[in-house]
N, C-alpha and C positions, 0 to 999 in steps of 0.2 A: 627906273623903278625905285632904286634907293632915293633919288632925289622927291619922288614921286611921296615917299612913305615922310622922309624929314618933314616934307610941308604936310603932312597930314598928321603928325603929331604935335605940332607946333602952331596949328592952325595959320599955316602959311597962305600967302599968294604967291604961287609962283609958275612962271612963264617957263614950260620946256620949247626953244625950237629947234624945229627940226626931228620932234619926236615923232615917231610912223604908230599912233592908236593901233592902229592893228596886229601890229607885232606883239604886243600887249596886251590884249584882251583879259587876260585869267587875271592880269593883277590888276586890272582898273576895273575889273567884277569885284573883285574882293577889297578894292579899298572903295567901291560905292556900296557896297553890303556893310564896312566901316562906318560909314556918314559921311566921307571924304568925297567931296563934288568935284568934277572936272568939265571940263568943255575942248571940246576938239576943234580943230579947227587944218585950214588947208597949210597954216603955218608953223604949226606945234599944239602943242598942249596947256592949258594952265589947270595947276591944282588948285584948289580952293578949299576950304573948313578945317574941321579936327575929328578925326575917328572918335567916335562915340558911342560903338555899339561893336558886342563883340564878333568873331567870327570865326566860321571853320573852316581850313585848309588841307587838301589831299594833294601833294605834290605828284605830279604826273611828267612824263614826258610832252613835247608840245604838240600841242598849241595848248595843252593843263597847266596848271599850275607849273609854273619854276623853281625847282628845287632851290636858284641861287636866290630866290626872292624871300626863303622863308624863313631866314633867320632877320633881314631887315620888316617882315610883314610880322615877328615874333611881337619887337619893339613898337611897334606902330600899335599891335594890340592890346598893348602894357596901357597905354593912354585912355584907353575907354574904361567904362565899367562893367563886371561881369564876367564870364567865364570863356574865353576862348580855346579851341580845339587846334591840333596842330598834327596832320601825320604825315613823315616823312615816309615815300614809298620808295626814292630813288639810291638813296646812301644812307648806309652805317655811319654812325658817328657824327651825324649832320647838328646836332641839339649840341656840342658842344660850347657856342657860344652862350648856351643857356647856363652855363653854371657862373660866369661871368655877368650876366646880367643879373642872377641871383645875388651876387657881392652888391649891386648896386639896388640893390632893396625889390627886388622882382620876386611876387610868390610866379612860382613855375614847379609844375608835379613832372619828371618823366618817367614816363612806364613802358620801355622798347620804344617802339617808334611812334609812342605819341606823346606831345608835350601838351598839357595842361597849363593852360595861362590864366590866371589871376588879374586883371585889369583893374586900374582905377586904384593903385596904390600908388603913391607918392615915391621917387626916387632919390636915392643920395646919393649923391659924387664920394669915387673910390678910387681905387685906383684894378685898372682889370688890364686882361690882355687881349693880342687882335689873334685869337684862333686862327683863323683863315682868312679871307679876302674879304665874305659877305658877313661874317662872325664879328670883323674888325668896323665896318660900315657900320652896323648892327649895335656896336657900343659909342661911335659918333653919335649917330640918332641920339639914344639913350641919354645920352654926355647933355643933348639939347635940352633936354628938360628934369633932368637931375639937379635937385639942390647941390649949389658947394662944386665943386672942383672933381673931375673926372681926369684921371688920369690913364691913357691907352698907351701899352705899351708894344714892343713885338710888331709896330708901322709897317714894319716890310712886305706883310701879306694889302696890307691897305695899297701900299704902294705900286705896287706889281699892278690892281686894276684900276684903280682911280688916279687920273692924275691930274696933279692941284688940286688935290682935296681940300685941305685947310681953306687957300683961295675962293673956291666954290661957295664952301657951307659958309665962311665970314660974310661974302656977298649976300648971301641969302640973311645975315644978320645972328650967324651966331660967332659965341666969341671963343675962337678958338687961334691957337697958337701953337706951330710945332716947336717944341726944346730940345735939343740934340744934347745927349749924354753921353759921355765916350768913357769907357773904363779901363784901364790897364792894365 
């Protein structure tokens, strides 16, 4: 899914295999209600286009909406233009990645559990941190298409689920590079 939202912000081509469509369902609704194309196949997935329209999300248990999906489906909706809807049903505290990507020039309203999203504004590279696992994803994305230099810090939630991130998203053509800082 996060691979799934990167090319959909970025107006990617890219080839998942081994993705199972059906496990899926809620979030290849919501990033074709985006403008974001896909085609299934017996061997994976390929995304294709760029979100370009906005959309509402009601985080459910499954086969609904994925609560881990919807801070990387937050970022994916920053890319369009217009006003997207956002409510989390499953956890407290889940928008936290959202004040993070506010540093990076995101309009986003929250009011309890629902995050107002402003699309179609242009992002700046900042330097933010990786709240949580999908919060941390959530600022990669972001990072993709922000002017200037994005810096994520706090890696370790990133790390813990993805691995070879860096690896991954460079394949996929973006330029990223981890720096290790050690302080005393």
């Amino acid at each position: 899914g996060t691979l799934c939202c990167a090319a959909g912000i970025t107006q990617g081509n890219v080839f998942l295999k081994g993705v199972r469509p059906d496990h899926m369902r809620a979030v290849l609704y919501k990033l074709r209600e985006a403008g974001v194309d896909f085609r299934e196949s017996q061997a994976g997935l390929r995304i294709l286009g760029r979100a370009r329209n906005p959309i509402q999300v009601r985080t459910l248990a499954y086969p609904g909406f994925p609560t881990d999906m919807q801070a990387p489906m937050m970022t994916l909706a920053l890319a369009s233009r217009g006003a997207s809807v956002f409510c989390e049903t499953i956890f407290e505290n889940r928008f936290m990645h959202a004040r993070e990507l506010v540093r990076l020039g995101a309009q986003i309203r929250i009011e309890d559990r629902i995050a107002l999203v402003e699309g179609g504004h242009p992002l700046q590279g900042a330097a933010v941190s990786s709240t949580d696992l999908r919060g941390g994803a959530a600022m990669i994305i972001a990072g993709l298409i922000a002017d200037g230099t994005t810096e994520i810090y706090d890696i370790y939630h990133i790390d813990r689920g993805y691995e070879n991130f860096e690896e991954k998203f460079a394949s996929l053509g973006g330029n990223i590079e981890r720096i290790c800082v050690y302080v005393n």
